[in-house]
C-alpha positions as CSV (number, residue, x, y, z in Angstrom):
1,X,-166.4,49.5,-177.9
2,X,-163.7,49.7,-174.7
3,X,-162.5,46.0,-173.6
4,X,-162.2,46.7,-169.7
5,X,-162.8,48.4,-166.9
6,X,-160.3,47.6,-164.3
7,X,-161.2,45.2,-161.2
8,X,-160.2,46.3,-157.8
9,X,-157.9,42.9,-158.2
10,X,-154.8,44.9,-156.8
11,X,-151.4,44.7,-158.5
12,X,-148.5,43.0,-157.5
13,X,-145.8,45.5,-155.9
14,X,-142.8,44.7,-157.8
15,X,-138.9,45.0,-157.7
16,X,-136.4,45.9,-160.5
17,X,-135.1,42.3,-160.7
18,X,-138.7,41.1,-160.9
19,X,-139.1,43.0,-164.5
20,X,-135.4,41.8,-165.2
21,X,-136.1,38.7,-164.9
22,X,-139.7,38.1,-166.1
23,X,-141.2,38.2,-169.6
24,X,-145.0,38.3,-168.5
25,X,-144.7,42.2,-169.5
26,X,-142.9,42.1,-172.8
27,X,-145.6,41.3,-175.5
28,X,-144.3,40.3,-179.4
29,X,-146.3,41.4,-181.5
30,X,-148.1,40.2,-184.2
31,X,-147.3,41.0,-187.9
32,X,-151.0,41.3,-188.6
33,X,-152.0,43.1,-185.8
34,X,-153.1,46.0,-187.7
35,X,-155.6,43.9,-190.3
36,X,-157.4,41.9,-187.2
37,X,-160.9,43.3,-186.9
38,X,-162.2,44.9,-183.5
39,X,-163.0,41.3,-181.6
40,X,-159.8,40.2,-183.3
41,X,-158.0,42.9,-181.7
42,X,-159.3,42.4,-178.2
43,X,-158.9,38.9,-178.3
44,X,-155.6,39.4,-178.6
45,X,-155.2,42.1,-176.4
46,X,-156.3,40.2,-173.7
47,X,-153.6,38.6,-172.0
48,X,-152.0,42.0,-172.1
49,X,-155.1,43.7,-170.5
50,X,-155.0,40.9,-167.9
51,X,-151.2,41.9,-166.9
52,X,-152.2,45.7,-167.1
53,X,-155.1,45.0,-164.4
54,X,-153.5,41.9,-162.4
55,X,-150.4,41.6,-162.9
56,X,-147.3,44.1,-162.8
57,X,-149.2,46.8,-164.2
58,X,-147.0,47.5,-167.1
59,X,-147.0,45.9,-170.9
60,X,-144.3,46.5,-173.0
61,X,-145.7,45.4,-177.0
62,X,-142.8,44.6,-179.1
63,X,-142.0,43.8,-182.7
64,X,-144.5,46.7,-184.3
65,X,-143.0,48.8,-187.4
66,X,-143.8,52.7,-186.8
67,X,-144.3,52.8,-190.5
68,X,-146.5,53.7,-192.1
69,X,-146.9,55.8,-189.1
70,X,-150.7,56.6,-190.0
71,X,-151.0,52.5,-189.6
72,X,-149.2,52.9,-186.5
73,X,-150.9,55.5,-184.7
74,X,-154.4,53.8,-185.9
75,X,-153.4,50.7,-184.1
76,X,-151.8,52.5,-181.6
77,X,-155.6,53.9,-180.6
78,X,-157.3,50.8,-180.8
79,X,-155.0,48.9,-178.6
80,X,-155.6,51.6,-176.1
81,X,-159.5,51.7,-176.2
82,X,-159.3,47.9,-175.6
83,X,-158.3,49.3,-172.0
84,X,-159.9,52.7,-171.7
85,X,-161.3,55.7,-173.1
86,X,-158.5,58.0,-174.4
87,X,-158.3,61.3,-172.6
88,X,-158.4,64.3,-174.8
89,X,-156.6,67.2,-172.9
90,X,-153.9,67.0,-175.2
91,X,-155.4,65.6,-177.7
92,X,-155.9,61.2,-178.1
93,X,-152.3,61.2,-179.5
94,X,-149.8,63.5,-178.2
95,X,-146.3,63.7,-180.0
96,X,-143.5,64.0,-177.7
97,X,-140.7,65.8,-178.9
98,X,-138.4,69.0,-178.1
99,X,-139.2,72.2,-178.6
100,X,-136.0,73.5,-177.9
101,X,-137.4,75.5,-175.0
102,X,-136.8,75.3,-171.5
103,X,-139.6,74.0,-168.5
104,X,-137.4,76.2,-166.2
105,X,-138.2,79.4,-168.0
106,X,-141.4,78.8,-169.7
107,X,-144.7,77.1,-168.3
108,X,-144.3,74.4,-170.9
109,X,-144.3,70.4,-169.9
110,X,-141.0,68.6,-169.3
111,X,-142.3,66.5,-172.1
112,X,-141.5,69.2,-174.8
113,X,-137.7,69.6,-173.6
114,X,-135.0,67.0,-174.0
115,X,-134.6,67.5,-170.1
116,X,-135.1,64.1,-167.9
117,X,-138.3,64.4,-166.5
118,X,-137.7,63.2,-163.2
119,X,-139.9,59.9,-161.6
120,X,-143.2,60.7,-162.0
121,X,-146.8,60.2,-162.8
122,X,-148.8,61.5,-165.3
123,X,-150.8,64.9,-165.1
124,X,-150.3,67.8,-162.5
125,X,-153.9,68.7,-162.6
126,X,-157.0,67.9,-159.9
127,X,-159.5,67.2,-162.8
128,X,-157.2,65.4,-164.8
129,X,-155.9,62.0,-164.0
130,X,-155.6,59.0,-166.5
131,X,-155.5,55.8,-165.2
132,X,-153.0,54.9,-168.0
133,X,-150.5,56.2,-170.2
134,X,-149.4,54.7,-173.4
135,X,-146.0,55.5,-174.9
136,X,-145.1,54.7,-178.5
137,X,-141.9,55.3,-180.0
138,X,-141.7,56.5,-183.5
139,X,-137.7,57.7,-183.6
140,X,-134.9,56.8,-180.9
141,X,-132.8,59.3,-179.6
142,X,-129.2,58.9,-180.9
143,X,-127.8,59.5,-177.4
144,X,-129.8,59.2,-173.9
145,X,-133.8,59.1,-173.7
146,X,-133.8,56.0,-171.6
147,X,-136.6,54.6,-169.7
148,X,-137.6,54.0,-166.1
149,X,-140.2,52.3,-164.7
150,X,-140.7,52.1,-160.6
151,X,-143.7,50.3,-158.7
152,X,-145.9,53.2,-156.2
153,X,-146.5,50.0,-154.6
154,X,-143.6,48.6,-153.5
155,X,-142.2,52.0,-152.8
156,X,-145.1,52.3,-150.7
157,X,-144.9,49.5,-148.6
158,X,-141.2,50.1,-148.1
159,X,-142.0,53.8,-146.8
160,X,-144.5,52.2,-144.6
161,X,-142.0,50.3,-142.9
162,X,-138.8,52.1,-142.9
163,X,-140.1,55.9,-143.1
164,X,-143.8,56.2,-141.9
165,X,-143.5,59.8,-140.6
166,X,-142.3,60.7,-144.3
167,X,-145.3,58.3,-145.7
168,X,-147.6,60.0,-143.1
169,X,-146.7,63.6,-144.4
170,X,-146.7,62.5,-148.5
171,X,-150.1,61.4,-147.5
172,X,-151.4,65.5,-146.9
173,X,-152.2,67.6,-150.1
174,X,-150.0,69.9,-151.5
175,X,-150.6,72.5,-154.3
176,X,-149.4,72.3,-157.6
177,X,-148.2,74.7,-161.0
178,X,-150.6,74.2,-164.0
179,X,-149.4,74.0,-167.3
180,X,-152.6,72.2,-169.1
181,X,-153.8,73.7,-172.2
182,X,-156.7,75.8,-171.7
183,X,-155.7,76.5,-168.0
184,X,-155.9,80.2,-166.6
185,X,-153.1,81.1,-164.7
186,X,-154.5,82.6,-161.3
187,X,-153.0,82.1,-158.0
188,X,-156.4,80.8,-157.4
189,X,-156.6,77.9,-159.4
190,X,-153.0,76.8,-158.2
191,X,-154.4,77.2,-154.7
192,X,-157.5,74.9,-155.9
193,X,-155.1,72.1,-157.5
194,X,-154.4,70.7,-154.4
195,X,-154.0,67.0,-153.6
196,X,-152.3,64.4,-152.3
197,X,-149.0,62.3,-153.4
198,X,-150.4,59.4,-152.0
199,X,-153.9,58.5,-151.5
200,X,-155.7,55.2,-150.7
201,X,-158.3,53.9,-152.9
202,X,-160.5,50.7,-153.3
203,X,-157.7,49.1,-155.1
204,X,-154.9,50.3,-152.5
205,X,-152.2,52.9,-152.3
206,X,-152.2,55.4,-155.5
207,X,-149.5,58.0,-156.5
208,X,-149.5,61.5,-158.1
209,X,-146.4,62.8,-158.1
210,X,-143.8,65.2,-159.7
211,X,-141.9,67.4,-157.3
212,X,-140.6,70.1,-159.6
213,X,-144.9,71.1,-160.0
214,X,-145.5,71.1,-156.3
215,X,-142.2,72.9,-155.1
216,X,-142.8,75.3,-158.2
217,X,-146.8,75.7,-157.2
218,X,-145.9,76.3,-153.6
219,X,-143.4,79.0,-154.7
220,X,-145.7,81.3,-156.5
221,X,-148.4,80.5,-153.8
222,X,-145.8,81.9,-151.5
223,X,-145.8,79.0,-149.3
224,X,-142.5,77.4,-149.3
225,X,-142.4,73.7,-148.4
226,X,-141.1,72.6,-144.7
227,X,-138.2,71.1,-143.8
228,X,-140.2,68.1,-143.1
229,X,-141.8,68.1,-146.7
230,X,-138.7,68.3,-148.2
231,X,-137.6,65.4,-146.1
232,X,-140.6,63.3,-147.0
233,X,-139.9,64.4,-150.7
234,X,-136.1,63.5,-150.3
235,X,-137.0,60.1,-148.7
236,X,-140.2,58.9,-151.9
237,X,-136.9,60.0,-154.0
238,X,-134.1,58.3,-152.8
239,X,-137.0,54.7,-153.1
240,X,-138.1,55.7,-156.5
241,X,-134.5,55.9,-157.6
242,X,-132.9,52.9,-156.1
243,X,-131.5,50.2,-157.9
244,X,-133.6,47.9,-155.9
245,X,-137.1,49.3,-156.9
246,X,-135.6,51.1,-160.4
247,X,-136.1,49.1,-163.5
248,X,-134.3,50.9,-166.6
249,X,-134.7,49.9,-170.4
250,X,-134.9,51.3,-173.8
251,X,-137.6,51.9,-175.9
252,X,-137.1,50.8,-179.4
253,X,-138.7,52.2,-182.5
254,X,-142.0,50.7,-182.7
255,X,-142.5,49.8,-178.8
256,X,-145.4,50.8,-177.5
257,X,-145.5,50.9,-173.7
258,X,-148.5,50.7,-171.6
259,X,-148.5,51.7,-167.9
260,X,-151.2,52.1,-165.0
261,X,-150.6,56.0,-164.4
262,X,-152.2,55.3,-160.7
263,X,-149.7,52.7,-159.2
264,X,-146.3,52.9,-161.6
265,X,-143.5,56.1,-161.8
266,X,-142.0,57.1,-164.6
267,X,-138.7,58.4,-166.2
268,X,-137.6,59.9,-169.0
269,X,-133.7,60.0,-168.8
270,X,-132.6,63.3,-171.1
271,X,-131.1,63.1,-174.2
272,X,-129.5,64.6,-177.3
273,X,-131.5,64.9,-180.8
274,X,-130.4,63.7,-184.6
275,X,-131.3,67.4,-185.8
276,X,-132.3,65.2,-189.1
277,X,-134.0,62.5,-187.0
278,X,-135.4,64.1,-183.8
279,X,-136.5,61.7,-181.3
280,X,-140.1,61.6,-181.3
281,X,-142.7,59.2,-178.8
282,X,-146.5,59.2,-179.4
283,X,-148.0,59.6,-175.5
284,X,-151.7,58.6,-175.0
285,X,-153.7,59.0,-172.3
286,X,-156.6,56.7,-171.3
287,X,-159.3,56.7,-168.4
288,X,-161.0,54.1,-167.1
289,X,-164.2,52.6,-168.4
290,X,-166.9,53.1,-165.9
């Protein structure tokens, strides 16, 4: 049974300092987590689910051991179907980790690379969207593999009244490259995979967004972005990578990290691997109960 379905309650656009400062995110966990039963679990849960729907929009659980990882990844998918229903594209659980391959030269996601992956959201794809993302970390990276978390919403609102001809032109669809699995590769389902990087809803502004997928969708397309695109693109960059709206951290072996893929970036800062030890996260992605 799924715990929620999410209010149109909006979220609360945040700054860096706010998640600096606050601990309303960062959840410890507890030790017997894993041996509560179902209603246990989403008792629980609930304070977390509360923050995920109302609240900042990111929950950061803390205290877990990743081993036995079979225990971990089983608790791992029930905390997330006390929000939503995972989203099988990739599979419920998803290892992250390099494949020592290159996104530049092979249609591969940044995710399999040890490259940053830029501020983003979560899935390139029309048909595929999940309202959250869940990121578990089994194995650190010795050096690098930071994290970065940015409200859409307070970047929003600070377009909207410093920019609004860049907000106004973010606001028109643009194509993007497809690299899901199971995904033909014509021009005309590049052409079809258009959207916008920011769209209203019934719960307010909501962001799709990674730039190397659009500028690299509109290239094979043959229909190069604008100098006003780019400017619009420059602009949501130089706000998603402030200081002022930037919030950075570390994920520690046995975080899991829970974020509403609809109004929250992303980052993945790159890093180098323990060849022995190769960092390795556990993504899941879960939709929203009807």
């Amino acid at each position: 049974m799924n715990c929620a379905s999410a209010s149109n309650t909006p979220l609360k656009p945040w700054l860096a300092a706010d998640l600096a400062e606050s601990q309303q995110w960062i959840v410890a966990a507890d030790p017997e987590l894993a041996l509560l039963s179902t209603e246990a679990l989403q008792a629980w849960f609930a304070p977390a689910r509360d923050q995920l729907l109302h609240g900042y929009g990111v929950v950061l659980i803390r205290g877990l051991s990743p081993q036995p990882e079979s225990t971990f990844r089983r608790l791992y998918l029930a905390l997330g179907r006390c929000l939503g229903t995972p989203d099988g594209t990739y599979g419920e659980l998803y290892d992250v980790t390099d494949s020592g391959q290159s996104y530049l030269t092979k249609a591969i996601p940044v995710s399999q690379t040890r490259a940053a992956t830029s501020m983003h959201t979560d899935s390139s794809r029309l048909e595929t969207h999940p309202r959250w993302v869940g990121l578990a970390c089994v194995q650190q990276a010795p050096v690098g593999g930071g994290s970065r978390l940015a409200s859409a919403l307070a970047v929003h609102n600070h377009l909207k009244a410093s920019d609004p001809r860049s907000l106004e032109r973010l606001q028109r669809s643009f194509a993007r490259d497809v690299v899901t699995p199971g995904a033909v590769d014509p021009l005309a389902l590049i052409a079809h995979n258009r959207f916008p990087v920011f769209s209203t809803d019934t719960d307010g502004p909501t962001l799709r967004y990674m730039r190397y997928w659009i500028e690299k969708g509109h290239q094979r397309l043959g229909q190069p972005l604008d100098a006003n695109d780019l400017r619009a693109f420059d602009a949501l960059d130089a706000a998603l990578n402030h200081p002022r709206f930037c919030h950075s951290f570390q994920l520690q072996e046995g975080d899991i990290l829970l974020i509403d893929n609809h109004k929250l970036v992303h980052d993945r800062e790159a890093y180098e691997d323990d060849p022995h030890r190769p960092r390795r996260l556990i993504r899941l992605w879960l939709n929203q109960t009807p």
